[in-house]
C-alpha positions in Angstrom: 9.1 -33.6 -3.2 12.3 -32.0 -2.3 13.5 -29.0 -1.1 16.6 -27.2 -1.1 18.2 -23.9 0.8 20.8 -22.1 -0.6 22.3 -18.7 1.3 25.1 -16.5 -0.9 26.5 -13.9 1.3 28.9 -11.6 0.5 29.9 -7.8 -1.0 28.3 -5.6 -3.8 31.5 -4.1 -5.0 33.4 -3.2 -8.6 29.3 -3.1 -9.5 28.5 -6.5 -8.8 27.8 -9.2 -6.2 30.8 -10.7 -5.2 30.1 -14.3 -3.1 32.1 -14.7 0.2 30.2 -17.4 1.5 27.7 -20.3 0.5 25.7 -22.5 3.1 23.4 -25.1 1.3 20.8 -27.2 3.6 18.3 -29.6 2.2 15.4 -31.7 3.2 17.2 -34.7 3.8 19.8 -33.1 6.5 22.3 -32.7 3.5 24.1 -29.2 4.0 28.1 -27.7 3.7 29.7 -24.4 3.1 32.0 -23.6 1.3 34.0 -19.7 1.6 35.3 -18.2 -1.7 38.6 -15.8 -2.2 37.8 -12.7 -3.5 39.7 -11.7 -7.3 40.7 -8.4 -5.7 42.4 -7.3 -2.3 40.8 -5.1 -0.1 43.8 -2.5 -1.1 42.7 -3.0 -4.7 38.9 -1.5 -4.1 38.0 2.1 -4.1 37.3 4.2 -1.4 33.7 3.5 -1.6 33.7 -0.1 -2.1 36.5 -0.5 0.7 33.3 1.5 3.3 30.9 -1.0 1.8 33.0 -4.1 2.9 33.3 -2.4 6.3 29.6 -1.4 6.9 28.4 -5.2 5.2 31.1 -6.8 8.4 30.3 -4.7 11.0 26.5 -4.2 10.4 25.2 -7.0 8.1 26.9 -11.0 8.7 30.2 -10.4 10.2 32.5 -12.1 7.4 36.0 -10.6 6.6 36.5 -9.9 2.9 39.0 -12.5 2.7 38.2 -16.0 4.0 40.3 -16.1 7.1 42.9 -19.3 7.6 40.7 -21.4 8.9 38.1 -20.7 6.9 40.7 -22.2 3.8 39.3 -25.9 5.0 35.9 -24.5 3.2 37.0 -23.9 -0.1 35.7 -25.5 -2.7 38.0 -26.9 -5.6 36.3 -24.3 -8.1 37.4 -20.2 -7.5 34.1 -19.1 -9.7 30.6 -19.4 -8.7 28.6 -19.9 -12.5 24.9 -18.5 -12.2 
């Protein structure tokens, strides 16, 4: 038997889910994370989206919309997340 975690966190903005972070844990002790760059800057989003990043920080997990430097260790070698 085996069994697996996997936590996606991120933004909902330019109508879709845009993954910030991913944590993996599994049965065996087996876990990482890995932070993603986002395609857009935070001066590139609309008014709307740019309150959504804010309220998602401030009031739901606390990451920044762009991984911050020393999150760049937890980068994977890939840019896109294939669902």
């Amino acid at each position: 038997m085996s069994c697996h975690r996997l936590i996606l966190e991120g933004f909902f903005v330019q109508k879709k889910f845009q993954v910030r972070e991913m944590d993996y844990y599994s049965w065996n002790d087996h876990f990482g994370r890995y932070a993603f760059v986002q395609s857009a800057t935070l001066n590139d989003l609309s008014h709307k989206d740019t309150k959504t990043v804010n309220f998602a920080k401030h009031k739901i997990h606390g990451l920044t919309y762009q991984p911050l430097y020393r999150e760049r260790e937890l980068m994977p070698k890939i840019n896109v997340l294939i669902m």
